[in-house]
C-alpha positions, 0 to 999 in steps of 0.5 A: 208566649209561642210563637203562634200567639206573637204572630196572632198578635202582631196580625189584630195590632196591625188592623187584620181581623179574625172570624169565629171558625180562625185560630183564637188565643185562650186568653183573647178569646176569654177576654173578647167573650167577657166585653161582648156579653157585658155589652149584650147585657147592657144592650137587654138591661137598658131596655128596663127603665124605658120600658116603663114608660111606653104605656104613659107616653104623652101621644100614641106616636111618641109610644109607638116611636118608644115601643121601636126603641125598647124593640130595637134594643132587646134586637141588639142584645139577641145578635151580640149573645149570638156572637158570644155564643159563637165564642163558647158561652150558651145564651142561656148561661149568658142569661143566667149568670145576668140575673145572678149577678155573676155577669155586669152591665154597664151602670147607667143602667141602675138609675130610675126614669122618674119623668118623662124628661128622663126618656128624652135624656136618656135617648139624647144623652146615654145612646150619644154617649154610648155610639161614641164609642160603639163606632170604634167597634166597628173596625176592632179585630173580630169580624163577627163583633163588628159586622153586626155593630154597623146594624146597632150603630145605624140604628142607635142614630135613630135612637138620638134623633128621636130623643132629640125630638122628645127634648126640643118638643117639651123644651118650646112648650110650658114652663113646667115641660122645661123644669121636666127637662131640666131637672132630668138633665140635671141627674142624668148628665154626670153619668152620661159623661163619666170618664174613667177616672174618679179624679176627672168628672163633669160639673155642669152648672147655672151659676155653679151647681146645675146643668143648664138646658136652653133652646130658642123658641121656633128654633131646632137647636138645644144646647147643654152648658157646663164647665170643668170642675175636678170636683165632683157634680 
């Protein structure tokens, strides 16, 4: 390793964060442009099985409130290929290797909303899951990456209060908007809470095998129980 590169290293390690016009290694820059289009990526392809939802949302207000989401996401998606760009890589061959499958997003993304409870989840659940670890990126070693990921994270907020509210509205209605709930949190909670090893998953369960979902009528909290298991859900 040349002594540039040491430096360069111990400089990011120790907390120091570089610009687009600094000095890069090949292989940091190689790497950095990988994570950041995976992440613009995931940030476009998640508005997909969203957006299917806009026109068959029960009110205009939660339309309108979907339509804000699905625009924000494609917003995120165009001010990280910016960064990306910025590393090397045209927008266009960003889209390009996208569609041809050469490229990834995250795969949460792959699954189908099949109800309405599946949007509530989705905003509850994937963005929680996905601002955890967003909010690291807000002091990482790029500072064009982390500037634009203070925007993304407020409003990725946003995105869980308003999954939140679609969660709790149908949790103290009928019976049926309960079951929506339910069986939707069902599917969506191993995905929204896989952890990076195959051996470690999360088994939620009523009486053993299913995620729970409960709330207390005239109440605004809701509450997902599940336990522990090495097993698989």
């Amino acid at each position: 390793m040349e002594q540039r590169e040491r430096e360069f290293l111990e400089y990011v390690q120790g907390g120091g964060q570089v610009e687009a016009g600094d000095w890069l290694p090949d292989e940091y820059r190689a790497r950095l442009r990988k994570f950041i289009e995976m992440h613009g990526n995931s940030e476009l392809m998640g508005v997909l099985p969203e957006r299917e939802w806009i026109l068959r949302a029960p009110t205009l207000q939660r339309k309108l409130a979907l339509t804000a989401k699905v625009q924000d996401e494609v917003g995120h998606a165009q001010l990280i290929y910016r960064v990306v760009e910025d590393l090397g890589k045209p927008r266009e061959e960003c889209l390009d290797d996208l569609i041809s499958g050469k490229s990834k997003f995250h795969n949460v993304f792959h699954y189908p909303t099949k109800t309405w409870g599946d949007v509530g989840v989705i905003a509850w659940l994937v963005d929680a899951a996905a601002i955890i670890s967003q909010k690291a990126l807000l002091k990482c070693s790029y500072a064009p990456y982390a500037r634009i990921m203070k925007k993304i994270c407020w409003e990725e907020s946003f995105h869980i209060l308003h999954g939140r509210d679609v969660i709790l509205t149908l949790m103290n209605g009928t019976d049926d908007q309960r079951e929506l709930v339910q069986e939707a949190l069902n599917r969506w909670w191993g995905s929204s809470t896989a952890t990076r090893s195959s051996q470690s998953r999360t088994r939620c369960s009523s009486g053993g095998s299913r995620a729970r979902a409960t709330t207390r009528r005239g109440s605004s909290s809701s509450t997902a129980t599940c336990r522990r298991s090495g097993s698989s859900a």
